[in-house]
PDB file with one MODEL, atoms N, CA, C and O in Angstrom:
MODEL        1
ATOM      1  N   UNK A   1      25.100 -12.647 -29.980  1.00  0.00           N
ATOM      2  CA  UNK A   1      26.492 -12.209 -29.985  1.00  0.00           C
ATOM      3  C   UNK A   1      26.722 -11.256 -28.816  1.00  0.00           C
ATOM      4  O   UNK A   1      25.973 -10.305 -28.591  1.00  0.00           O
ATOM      5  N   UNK A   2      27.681 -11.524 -28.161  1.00  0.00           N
ATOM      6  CA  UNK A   2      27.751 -10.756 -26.665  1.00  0.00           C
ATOM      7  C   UNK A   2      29.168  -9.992 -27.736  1.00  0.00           C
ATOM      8  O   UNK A   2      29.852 -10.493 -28.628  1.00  0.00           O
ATOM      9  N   UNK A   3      29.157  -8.581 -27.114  1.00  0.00           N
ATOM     10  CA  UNK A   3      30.415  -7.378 -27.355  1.00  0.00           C
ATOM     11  C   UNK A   3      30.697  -6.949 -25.970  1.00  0.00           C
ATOM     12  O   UNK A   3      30.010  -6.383 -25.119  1.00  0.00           O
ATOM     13  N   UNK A   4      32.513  -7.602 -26.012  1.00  0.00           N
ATOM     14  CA  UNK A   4      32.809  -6.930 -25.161  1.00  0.00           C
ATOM     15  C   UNK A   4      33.223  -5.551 -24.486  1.00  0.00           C
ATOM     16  O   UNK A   4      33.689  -5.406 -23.356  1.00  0.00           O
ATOM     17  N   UNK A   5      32.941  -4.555 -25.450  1.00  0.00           N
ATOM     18  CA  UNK A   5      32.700  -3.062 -25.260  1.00  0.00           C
ATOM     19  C   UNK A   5      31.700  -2.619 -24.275  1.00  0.00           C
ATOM     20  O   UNK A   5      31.804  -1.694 -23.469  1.00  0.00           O
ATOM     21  N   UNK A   6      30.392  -3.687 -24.527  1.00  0.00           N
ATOM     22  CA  UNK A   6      29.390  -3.170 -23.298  1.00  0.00           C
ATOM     23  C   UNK A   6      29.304  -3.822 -21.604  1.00  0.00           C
ATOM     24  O   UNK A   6      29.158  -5.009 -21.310  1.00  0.00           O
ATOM     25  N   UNK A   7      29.429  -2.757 -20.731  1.00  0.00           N
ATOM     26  CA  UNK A   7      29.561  -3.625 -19.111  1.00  0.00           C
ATOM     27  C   UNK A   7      28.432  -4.026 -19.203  1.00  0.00           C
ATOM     28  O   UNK A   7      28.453  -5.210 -18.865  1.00  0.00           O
ATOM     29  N   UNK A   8      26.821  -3.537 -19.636  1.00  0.00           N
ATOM     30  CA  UNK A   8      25.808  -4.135 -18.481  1.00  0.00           C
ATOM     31  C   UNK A   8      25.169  -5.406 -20.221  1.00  0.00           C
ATOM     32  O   UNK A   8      25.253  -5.161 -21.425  1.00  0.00           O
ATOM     33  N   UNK A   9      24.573  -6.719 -19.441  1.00  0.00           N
ATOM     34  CA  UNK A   9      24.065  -7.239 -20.750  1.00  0.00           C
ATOM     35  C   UNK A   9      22.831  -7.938 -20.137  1.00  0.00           C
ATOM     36  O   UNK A   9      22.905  -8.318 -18.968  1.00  0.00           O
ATOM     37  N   UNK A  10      21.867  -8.103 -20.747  1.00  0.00           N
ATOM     38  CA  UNK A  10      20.677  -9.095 -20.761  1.00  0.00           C
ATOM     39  C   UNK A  10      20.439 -10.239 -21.608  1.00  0.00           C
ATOM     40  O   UNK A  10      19.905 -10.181 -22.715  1.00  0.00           O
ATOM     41  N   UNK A  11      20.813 -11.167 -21.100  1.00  0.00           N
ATOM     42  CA  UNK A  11      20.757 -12.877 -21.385  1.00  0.00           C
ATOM     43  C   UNK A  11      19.505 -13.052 -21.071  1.00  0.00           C
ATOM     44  O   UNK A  11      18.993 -12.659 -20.023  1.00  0.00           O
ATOM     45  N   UNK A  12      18.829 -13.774 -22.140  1.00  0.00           N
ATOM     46  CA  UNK A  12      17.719 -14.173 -22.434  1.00  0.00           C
ATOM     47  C   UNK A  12      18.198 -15.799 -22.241  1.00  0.00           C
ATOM     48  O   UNK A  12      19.014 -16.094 -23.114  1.00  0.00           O
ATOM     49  N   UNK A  13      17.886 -16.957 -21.288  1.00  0.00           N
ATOM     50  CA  UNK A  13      18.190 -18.337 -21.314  1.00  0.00           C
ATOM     51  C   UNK A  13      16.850 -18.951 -20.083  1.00  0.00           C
ATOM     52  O   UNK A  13      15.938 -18.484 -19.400  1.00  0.00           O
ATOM     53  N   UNK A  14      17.522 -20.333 -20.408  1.00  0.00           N
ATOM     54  CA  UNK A  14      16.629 -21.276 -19.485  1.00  0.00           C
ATOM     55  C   UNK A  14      17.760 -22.114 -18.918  1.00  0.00           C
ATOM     56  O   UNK A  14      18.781 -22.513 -19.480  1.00  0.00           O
ATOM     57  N   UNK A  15      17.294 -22.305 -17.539  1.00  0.00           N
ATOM     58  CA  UNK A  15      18.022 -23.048 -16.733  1.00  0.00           C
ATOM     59  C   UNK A  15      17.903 -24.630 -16.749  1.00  0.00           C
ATOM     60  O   UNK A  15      17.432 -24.944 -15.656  1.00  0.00           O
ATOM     61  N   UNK A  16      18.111 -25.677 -17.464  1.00  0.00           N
ATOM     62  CA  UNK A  16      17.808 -26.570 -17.929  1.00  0.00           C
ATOM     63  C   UNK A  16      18.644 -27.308 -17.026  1.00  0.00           C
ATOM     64  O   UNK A  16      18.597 -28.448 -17.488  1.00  0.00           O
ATOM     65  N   UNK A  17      19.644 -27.341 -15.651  1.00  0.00           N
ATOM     66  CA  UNK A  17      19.859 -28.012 -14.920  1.00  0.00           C
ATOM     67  C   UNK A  17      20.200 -26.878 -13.881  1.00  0.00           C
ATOM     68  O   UNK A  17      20.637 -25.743 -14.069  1.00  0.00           O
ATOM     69  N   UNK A  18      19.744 -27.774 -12.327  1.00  0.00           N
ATOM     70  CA  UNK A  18      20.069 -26.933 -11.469  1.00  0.00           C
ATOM     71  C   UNK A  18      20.512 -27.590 -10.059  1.00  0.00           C
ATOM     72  O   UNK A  18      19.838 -28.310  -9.323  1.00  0.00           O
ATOM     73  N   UNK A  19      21.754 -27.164  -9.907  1.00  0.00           N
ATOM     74  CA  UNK A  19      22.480 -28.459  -8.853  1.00  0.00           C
ATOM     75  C   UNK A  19      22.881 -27.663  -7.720  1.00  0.00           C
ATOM     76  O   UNK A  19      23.660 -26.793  -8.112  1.00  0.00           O
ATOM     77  N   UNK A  20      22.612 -27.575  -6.093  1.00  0.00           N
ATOM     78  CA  UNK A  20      23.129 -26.862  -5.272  1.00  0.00           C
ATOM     79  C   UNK A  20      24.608 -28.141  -4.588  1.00  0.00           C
ATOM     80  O   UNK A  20      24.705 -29.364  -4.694  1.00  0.00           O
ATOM     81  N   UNK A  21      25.192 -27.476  -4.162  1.00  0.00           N
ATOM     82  CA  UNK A  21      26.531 -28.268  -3.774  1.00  0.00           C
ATOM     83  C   UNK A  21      27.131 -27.696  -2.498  1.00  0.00           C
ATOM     84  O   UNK A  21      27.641 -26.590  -2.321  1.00  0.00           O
ATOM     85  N   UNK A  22      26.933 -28.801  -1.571  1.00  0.00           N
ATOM     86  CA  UNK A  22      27.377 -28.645  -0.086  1.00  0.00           C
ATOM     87  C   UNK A  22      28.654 -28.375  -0.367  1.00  0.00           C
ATOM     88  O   UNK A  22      29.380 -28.484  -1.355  1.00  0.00           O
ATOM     89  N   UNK A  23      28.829 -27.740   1.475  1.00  0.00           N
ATOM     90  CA  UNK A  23      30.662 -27.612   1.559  1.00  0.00           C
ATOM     91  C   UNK A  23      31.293 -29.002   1.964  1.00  0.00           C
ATOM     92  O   UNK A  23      30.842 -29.678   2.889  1.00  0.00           O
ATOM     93  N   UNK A  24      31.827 -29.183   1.583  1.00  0.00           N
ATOM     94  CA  UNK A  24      32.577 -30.242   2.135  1.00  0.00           C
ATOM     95  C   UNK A  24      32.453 -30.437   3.311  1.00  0.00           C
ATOM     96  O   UNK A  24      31.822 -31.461   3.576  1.00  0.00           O
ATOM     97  N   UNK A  25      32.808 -29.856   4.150  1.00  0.00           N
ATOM     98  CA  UNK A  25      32.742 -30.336   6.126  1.00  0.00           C
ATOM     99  C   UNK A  25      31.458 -29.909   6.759  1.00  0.00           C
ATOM    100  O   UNK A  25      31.135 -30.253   7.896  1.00  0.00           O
ATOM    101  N   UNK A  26      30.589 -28.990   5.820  1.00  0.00           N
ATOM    102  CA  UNK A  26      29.067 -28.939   6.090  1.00  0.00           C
ATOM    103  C   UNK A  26      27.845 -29.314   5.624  1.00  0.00           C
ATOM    104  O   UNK A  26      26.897 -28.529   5.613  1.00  0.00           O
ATOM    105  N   UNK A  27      27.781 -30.336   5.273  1.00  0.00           N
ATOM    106  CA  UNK A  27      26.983 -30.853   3.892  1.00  0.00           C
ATOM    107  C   UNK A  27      25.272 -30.060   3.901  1.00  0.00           C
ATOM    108  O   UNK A  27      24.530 -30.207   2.930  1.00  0.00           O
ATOM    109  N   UNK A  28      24.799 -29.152   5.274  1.00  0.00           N
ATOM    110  CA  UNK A  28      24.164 -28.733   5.747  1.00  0.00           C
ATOM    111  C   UNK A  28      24.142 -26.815   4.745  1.00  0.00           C
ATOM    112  O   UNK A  28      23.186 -26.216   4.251  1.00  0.00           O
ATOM    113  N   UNK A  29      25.455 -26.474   4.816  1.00  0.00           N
ATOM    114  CA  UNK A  29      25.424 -25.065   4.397  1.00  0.00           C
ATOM    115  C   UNK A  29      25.723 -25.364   3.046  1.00  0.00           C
ATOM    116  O   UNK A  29      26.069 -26.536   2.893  1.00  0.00           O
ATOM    117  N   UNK A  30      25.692 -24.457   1.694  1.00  0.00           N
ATOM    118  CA  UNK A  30      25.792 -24.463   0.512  1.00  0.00           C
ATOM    119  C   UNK A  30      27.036 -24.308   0.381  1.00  0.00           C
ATOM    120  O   UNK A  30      27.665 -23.597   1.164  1.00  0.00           O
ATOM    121  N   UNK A  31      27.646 -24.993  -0.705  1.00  0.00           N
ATOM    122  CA  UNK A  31      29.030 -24.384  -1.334  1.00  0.00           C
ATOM    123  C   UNK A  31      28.857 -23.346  -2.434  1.00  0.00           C
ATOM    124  O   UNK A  31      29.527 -22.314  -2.413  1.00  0.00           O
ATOM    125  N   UNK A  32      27.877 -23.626  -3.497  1.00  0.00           N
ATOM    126  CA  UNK A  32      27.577 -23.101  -4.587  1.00  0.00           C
ATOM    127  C   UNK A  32      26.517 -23.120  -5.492  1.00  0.00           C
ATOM    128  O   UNK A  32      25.966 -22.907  -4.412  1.00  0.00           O
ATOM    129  N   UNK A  33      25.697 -23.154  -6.326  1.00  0.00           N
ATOM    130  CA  UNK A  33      24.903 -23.606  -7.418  1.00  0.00           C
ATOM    131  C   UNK A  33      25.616 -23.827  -8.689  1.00  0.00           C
ATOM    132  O   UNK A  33      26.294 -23.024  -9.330  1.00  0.00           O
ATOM    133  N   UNK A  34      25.337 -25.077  -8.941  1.00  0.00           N
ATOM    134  CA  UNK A  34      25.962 -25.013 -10.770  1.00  0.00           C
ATOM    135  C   UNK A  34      24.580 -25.383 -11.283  1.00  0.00           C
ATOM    136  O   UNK A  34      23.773 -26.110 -10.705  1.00  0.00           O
ATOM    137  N   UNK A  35      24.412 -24.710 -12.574  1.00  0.00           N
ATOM    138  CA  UNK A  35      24.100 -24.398 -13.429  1.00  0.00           C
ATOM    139  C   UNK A  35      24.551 -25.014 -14.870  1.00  0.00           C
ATOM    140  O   UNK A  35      25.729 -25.029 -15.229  1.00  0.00           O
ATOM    141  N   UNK A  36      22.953 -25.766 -16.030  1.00  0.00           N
ATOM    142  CA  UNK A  36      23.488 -25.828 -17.320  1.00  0.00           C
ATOM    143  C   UNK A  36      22.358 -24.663 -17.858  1.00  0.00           C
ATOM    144  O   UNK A  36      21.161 -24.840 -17.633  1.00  0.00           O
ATOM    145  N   UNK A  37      22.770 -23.651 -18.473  1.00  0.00           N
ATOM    146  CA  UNK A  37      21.752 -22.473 -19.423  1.00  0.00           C
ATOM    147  C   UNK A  37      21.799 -23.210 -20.809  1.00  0.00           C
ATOM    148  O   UNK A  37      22.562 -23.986 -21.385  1.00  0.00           O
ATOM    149  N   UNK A  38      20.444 -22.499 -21.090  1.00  0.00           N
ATOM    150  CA  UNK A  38      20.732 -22.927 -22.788  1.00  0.00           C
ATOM    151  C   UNK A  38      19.670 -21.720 -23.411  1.00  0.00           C
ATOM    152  O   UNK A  38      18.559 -21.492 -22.931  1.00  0.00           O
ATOM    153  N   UNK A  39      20.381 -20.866 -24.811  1.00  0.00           N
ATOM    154  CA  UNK A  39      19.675 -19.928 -25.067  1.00  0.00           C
ATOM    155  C   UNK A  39      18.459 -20.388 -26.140  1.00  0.00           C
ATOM    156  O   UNK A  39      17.769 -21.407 -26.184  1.00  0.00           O
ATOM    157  N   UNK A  40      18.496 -19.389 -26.840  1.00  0.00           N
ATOM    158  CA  UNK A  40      17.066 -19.626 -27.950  1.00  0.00           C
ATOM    159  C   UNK A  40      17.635 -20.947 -29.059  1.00  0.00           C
ATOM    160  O   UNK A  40      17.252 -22.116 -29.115  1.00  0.00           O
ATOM    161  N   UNK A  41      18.610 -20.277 -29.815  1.00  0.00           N
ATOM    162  CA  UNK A  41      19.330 -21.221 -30.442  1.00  0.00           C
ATOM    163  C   UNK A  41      19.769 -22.705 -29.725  1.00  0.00           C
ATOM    164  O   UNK A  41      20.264 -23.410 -30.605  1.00  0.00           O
ATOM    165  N   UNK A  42      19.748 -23.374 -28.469  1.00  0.00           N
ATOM    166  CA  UNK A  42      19.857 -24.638 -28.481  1.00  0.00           C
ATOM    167  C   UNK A  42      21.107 -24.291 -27.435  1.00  0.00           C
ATOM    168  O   UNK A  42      21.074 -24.813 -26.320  1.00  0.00           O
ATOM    169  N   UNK A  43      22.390 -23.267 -27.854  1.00  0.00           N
ATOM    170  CA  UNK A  43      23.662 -23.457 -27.475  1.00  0.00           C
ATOM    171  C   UNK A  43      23.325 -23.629 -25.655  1.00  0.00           C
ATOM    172  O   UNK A  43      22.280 -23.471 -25.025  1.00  0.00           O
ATOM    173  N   UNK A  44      24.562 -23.973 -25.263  1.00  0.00           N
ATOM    174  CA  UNK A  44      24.447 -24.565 -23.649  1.00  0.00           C
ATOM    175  C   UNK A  44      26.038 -24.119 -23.176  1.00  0.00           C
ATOM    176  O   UNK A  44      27.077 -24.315 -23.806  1.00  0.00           O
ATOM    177  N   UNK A  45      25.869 -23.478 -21.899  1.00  0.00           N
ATOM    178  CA  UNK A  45      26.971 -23.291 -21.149  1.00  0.00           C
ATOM    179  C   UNK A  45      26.709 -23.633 -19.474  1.00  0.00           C
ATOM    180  O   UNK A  45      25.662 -23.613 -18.828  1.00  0.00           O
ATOM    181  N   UNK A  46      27.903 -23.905 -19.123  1.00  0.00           N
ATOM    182  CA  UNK A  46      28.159 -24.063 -17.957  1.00  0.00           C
ATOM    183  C   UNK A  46      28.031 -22.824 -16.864  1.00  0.00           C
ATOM    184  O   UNK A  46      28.512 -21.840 -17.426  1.00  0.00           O
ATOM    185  N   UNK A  47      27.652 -22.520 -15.743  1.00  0.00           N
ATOM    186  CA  UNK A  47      27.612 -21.341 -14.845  1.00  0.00           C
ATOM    187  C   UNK A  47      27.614 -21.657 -13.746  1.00  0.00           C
ATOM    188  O   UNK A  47      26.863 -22.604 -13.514  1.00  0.00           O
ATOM    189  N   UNK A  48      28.403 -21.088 -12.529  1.00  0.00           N
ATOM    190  CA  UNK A  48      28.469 -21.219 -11.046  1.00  0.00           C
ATOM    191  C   UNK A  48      27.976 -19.810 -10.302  1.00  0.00           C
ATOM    192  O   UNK A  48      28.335 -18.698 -10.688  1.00  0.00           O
ATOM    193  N   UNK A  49      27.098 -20.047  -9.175  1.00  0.00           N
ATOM    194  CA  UNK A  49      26.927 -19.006  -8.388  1.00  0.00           C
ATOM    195  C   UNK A  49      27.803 -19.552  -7.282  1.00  0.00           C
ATOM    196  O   UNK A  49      27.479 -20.620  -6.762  1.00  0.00           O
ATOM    197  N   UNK A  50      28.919 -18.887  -6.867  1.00  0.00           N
ATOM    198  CA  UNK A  50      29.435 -18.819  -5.622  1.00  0.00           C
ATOM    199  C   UNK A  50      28.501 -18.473  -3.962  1.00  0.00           C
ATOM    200  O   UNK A  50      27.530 -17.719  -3.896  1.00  0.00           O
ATOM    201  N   UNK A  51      28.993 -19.098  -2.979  1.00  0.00           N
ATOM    202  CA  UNK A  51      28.136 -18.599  -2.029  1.00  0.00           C
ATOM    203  C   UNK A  51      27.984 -17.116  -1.687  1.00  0.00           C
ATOM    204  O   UNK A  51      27.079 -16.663  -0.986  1.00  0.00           O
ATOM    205  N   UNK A  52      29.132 -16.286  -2.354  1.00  0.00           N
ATOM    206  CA  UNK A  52      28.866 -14.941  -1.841  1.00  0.00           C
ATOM    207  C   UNK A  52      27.790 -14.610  -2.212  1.00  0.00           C
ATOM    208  O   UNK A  52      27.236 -13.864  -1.404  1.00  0.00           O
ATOM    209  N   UNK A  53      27.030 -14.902  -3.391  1.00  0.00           N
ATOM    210  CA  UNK A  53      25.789 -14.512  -4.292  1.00  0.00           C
ATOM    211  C   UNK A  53      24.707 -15.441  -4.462  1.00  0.00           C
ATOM    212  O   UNK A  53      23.766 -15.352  -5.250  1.00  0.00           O
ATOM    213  N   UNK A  54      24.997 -16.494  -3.488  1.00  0.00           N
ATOM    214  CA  UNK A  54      23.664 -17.500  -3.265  1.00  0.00           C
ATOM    215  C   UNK A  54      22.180 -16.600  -3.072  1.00  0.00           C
ATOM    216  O   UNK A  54      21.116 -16.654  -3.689  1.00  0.00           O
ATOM    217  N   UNK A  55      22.590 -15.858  -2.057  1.00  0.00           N
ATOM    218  CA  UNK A  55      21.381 -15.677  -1.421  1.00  0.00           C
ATOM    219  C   UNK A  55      20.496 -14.343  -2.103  1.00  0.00           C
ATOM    220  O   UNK A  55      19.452 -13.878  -1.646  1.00  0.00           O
ATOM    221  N   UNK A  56      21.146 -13.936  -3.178  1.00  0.00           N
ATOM    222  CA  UNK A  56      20.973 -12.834  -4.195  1.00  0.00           C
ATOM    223  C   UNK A  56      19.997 -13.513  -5.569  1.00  0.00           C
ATOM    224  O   UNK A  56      19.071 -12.948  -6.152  1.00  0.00           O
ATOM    225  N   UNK A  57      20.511 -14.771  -5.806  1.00  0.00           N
ATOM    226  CA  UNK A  57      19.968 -15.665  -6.825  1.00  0.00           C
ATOM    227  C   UNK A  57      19.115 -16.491  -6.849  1.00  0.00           C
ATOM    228  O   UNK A  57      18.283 -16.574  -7.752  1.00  0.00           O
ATOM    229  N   UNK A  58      19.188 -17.354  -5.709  1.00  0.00           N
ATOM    230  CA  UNK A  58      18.782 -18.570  -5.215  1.00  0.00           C
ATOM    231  C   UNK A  58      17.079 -18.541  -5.635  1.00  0.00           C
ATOM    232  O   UNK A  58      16.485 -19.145  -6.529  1.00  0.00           O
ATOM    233  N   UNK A  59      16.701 -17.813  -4.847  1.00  0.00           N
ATOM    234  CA  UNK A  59      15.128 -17.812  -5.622  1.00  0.00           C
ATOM    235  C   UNK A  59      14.461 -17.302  -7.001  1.00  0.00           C
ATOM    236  O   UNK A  59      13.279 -17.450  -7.309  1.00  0.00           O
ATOM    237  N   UNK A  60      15.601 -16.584  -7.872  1.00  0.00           N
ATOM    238  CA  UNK A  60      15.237 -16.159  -8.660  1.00  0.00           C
ATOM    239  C   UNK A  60      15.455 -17.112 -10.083  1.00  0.00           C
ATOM    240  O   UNK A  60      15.253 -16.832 -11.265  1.00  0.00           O
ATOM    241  N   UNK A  61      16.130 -18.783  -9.201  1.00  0.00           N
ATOM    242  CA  UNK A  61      16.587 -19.691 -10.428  1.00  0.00           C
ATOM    243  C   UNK A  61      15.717 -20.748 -10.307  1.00  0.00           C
ATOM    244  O   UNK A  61      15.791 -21.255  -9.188  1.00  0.00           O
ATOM    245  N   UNK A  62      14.743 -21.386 -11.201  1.00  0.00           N
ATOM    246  CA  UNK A  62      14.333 -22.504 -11.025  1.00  0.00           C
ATOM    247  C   UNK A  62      14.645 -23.467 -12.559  1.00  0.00           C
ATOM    248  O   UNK A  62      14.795 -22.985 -13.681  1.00  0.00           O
ATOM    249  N   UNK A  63      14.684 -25.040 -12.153  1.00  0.00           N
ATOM    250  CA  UNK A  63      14.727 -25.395 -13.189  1.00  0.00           C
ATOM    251  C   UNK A  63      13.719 -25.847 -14.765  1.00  0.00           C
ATOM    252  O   UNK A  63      12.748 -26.599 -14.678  1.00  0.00           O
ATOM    253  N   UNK A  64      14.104 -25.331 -15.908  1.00  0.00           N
ATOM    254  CA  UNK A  64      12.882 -25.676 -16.892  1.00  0.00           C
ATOM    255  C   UNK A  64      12.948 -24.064 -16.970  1.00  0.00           C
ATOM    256  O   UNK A  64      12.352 -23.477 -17.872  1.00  0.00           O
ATOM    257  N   UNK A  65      13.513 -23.539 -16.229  1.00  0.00           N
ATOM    258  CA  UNK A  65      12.309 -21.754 -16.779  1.00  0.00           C
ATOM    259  C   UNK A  65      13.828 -20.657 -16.828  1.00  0.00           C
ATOM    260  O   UNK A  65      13.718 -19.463 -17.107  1.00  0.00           O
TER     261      UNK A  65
ENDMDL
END
């Protein structure tokens, strides 16, 4: 159960898909990462890293873990 009273939170999940996505006119530079998570319980959500925060994430996501 996430509360939205608290700013900082720790998500416990696994990255069970992991898709990087060119720019359109650069198929060379990144547009984004999408992301499927899934926590302990099974549940599954959708997530995007924008390029501003590629290079903040990028190694710290692999898929399966």
């Amino acid at each position: 159960d996430i509360n939205p009273s608290k700013e900082s939170r720790k998500i416990v999940v696994r990255v069970t898909h992991l898709l990087h996505v060119p720019t359109y006119k650069n198929p060379s530079e990144l547009h984004s990462i999408e992301l499927v998570l899934m926590d302990e319980k099974g549940d599954k959500i959708q997530a995007s890293i924008k390029r501003s925060m590629i290079m903040t994430y990028q190694n710290l996501l692999n898929e399966g873990e």
